[in-house]
C-alpha positions as CSV (number, residue, x, y, z in Angstrom):
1,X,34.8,97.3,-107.4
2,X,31.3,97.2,-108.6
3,X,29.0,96.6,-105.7
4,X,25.9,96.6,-107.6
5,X,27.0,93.8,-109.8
6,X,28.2,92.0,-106.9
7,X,25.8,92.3,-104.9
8,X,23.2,91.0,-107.5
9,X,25.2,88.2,-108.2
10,X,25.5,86.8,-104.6
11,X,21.4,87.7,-103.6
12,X,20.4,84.8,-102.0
13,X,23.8,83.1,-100.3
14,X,24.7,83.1,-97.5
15,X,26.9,86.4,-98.0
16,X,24.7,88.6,-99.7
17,X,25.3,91.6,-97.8
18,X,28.4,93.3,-99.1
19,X,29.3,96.7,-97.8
20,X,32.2,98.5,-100.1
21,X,34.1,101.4,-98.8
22,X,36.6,104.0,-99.9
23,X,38.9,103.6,-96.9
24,X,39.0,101.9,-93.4
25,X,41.7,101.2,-91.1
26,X,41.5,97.4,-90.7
27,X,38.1,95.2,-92.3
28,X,38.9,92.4,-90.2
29,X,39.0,94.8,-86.9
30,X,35.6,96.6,-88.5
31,X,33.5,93.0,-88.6
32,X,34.9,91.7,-85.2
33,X,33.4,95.0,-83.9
34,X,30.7,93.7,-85.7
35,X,30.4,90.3,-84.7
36,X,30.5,91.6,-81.1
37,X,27.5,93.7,-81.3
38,X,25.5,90.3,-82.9
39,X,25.6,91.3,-86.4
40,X,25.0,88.6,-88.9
41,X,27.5,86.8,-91.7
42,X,28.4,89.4,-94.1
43,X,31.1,91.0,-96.6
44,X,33.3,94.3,-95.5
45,X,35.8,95.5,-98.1
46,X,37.5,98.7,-98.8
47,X,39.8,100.4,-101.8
48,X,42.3,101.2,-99.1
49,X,43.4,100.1,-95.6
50,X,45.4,102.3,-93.2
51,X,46.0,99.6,-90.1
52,X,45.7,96.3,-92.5
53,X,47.2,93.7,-90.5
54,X,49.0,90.1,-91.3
55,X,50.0,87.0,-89.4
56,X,51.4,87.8,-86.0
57,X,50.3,91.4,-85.9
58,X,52.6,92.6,-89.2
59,X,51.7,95.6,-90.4
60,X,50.2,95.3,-94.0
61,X,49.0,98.1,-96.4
62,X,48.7,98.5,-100.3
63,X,47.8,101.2,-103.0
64,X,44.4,102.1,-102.7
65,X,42.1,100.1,-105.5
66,X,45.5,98.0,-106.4
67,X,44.1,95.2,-104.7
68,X,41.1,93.3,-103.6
69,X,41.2,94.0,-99.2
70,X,38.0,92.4,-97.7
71,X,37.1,90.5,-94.8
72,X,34.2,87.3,-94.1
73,X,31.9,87.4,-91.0
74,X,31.2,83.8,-90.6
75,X,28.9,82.3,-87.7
76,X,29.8,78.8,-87.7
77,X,27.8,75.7,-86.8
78,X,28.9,74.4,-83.5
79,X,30.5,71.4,-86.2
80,X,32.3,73.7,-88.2
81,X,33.9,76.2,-85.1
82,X,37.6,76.0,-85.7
83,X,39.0,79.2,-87.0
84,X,40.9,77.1,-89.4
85,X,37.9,75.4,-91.3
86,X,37.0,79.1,-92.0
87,X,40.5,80.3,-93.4
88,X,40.8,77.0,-95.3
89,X,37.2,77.3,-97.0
90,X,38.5,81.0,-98.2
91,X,41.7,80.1,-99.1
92,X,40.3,77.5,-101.4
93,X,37.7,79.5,-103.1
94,X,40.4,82.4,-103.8
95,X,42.6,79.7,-105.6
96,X,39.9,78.3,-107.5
97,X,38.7,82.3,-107.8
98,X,41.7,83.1,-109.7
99,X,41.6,80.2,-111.8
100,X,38.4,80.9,-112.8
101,X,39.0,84.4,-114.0
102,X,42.5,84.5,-114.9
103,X,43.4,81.0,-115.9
104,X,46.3,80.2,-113.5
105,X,46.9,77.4,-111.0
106,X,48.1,79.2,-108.1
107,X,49.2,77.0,-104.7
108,X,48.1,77.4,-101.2
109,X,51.2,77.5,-98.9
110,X,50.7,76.6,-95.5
111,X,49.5,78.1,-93.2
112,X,47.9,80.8,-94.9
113,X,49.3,82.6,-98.2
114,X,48.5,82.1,-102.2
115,X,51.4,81.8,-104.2
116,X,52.4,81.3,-108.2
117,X,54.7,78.8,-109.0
118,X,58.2,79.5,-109.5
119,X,58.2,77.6,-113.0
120,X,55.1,80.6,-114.3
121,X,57.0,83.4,-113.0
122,X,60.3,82.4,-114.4
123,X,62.0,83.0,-111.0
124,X,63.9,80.1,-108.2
125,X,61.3,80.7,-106.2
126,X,57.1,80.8,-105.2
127,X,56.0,84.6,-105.1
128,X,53.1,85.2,-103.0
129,X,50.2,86.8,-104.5
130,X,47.3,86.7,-101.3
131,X,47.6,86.4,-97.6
132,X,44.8,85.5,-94.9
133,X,44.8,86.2,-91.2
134,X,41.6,84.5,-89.3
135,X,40.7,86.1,-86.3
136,X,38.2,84.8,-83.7
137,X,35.1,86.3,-81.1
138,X,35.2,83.7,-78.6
139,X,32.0,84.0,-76.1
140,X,31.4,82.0,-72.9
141,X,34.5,79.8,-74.2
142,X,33.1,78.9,-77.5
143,X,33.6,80.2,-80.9
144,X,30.8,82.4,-81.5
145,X,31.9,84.1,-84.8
146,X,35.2,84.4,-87.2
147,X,36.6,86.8,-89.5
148,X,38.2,86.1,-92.5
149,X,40.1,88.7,-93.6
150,X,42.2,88.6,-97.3
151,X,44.0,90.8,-99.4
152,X,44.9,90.1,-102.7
153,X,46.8,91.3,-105.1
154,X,45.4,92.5,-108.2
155,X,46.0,95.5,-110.5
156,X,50.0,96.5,-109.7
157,X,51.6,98.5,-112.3
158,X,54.7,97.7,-110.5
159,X,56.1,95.7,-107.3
160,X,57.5,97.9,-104.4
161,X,61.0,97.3,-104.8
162,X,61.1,95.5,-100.7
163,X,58.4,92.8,-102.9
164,X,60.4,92.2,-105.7
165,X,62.0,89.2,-105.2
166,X,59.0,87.4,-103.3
167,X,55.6,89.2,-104.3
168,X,53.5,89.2,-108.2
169,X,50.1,90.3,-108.6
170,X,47.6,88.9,-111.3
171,X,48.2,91.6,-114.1
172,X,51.6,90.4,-114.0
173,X,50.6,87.0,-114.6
174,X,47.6,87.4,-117.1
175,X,49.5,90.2,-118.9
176,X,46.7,92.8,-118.5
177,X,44.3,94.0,-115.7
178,X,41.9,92.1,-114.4
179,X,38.6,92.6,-113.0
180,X,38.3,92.6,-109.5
181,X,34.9,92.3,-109.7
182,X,34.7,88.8,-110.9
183,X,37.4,87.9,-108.4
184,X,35.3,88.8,-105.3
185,X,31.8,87.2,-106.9
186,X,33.9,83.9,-107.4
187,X,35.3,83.9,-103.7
188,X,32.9,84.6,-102.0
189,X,30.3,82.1,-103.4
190,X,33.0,79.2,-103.4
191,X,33.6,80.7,-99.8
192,X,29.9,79.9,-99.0
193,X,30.0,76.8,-101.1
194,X,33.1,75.3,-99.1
195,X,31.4,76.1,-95.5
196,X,28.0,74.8,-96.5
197,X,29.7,71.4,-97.9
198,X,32.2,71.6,-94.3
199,X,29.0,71.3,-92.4
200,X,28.1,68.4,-93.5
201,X,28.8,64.7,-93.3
202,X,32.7,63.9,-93.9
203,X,32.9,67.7,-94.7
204,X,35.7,68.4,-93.1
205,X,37.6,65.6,-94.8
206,X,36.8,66.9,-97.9
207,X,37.8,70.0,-97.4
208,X,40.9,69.1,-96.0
209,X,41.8,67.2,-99.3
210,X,40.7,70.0,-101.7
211,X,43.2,71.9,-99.8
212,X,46.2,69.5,-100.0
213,X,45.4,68.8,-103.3
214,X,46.1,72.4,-104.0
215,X,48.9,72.7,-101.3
216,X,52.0,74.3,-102.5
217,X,54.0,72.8,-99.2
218,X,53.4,69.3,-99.5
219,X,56.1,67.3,-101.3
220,X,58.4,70.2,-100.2
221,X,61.6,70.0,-97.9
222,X,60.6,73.1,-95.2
223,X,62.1,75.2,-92.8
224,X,59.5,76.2,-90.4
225,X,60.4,79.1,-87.7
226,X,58.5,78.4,-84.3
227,X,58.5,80.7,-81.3
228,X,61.1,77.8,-79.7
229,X,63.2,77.3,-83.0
230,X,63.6,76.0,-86.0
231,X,62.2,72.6,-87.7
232,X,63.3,71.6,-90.8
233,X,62.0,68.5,-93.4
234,X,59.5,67.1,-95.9
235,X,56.1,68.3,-95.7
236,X,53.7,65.4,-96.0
237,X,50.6,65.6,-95.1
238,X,47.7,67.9,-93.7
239,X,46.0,67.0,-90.1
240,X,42.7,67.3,-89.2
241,X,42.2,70.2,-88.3
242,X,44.8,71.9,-91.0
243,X,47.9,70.7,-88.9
244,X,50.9,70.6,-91.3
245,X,52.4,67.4,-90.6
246,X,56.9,67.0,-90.6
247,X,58.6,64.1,-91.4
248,X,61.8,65.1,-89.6
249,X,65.2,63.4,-89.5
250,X,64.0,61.9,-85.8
251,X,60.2,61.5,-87.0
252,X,57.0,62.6,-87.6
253,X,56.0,66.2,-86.1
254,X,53.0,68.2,-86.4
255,X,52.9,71.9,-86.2
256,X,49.9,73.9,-85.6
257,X,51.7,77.2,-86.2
258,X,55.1,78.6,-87.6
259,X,56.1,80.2,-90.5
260,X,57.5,78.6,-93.5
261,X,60.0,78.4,-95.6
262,X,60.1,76.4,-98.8
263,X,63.4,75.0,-99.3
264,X,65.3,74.5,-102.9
265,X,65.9,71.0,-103.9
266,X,69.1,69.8,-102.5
């Protein structure tokens, strides 16, 4: 990663300080520390995480410099406070981040990963190339600050063989390395460009349809694996606040949080 380059490039948004280091155990965990002691927005990324973490507290980790592992300190506008308005506004800018650079259309999958599309990898199935885990500082019962943390997966001369069947990286879909560089200057300005547009009037609206224009869940049949069981059927829509809304064999049914499955056609 070249932090002088990016670090010139962002001067003057919202994100221009960008710290870049060697090794740390989790980025997200360093700029909550951070956002405790009243430190301002910024950029923490690192070659190599030892304690990276994902979605309900899964251990994470990959090859140091394989991939690009940072996190976003946002302080939000009391309009704009909802941890998911920040994880949506970066998962947005890292798909349109990756089309920039490399050229491919990759899909958002609810709630929180970037995948490829079966049809560009040749495979039956999406194969997840980034995943996002928001985390909150909540102070006197408000949101006082969230970090954005994201890792994605860049230069991999080859998939571990446990990621195989479900995981790519963008050399494997360009056909050659690609500069991660470019990546991070492209996400995090369309990072700041999504949360300065969210802040203002019908922001979140339009936020919410960049998104499910780009969803790769929508139109899909889906299994989705709550802490009290299963819900299958068609995802249809996105709510307000980044619900993914169910149309289920009994109705309608919004979910604020699972994991899902994207089913074959039957």
């Amino acid at each position: 990663m070249d932090l002088t380059r990016a670090t010139s490039a962002l001067a003057g948004t919202r994100f221009s300080r960008i710290t870049w280091v060697g090794e740390t155990g989790s980025t997200n965990a360093d700029l909550l520390d951070a956002a405790r002691r009243g430190e301002g927005e910024q950029v923490l990324g690192a070659e190599f995480q030892t304690a990276g973490r994902g979605r309900l507290g899964r251990d994470w980790s990959a090859g140091a410099g394989a991939s690009i592992l940072c996190s976003v300190l946002v302080r939000p506008a009391p309009e704009t406070s909802s941890p998911h308005l920040a994880t949506a506004a970066v998962g947005l800018a890292a798909a349109e981040a990756i089309e920039h650079v490399v050229g491919w259309r990759v899909g958002i999958k609810w709630p929180n990963d970037l995948v490829a599309a079966a049809a560009s990898t040749g495979t039956h199935d999406d194969r997840k190339l980034s995943g996002i885990l928001a985390e909150a500082v909540v102070v006197d019962g408000r949101v006082d600050a969230v970090v954005v943390g994201i890792g994605i997966n860049v230069n991999w001369p080859e998939l571990p063989a446990e990621l195989s069947d479900t995981a790519t990286a963008l050399n494997h879909l360009a056909g050659h390395d690609v500069d991660r560089t470019d990546v991070v200057i492209e996400l995090i300005r369309r990072t700041a460009m999504h949360l300065d547009a969210a802040a203002g009037p019908d922001g979140r609206v339009g936020l919410r349809d960049a998104v499910s224009a780009r969803s790769a869940t929508l139109g899909r049949r889906v299994r989705i694996e709550q802490p009290n069981g299963l819900l299958e059927g068609m995802a249809v829509a996105l709510g307000p606040d980044g619900e993914l809304v169910v149309e289920t064999a009994t109705g309608p049914v919004t979910v604020s949080v699972g994991d899902v499955v994207h089913l074959r056609p039957i």
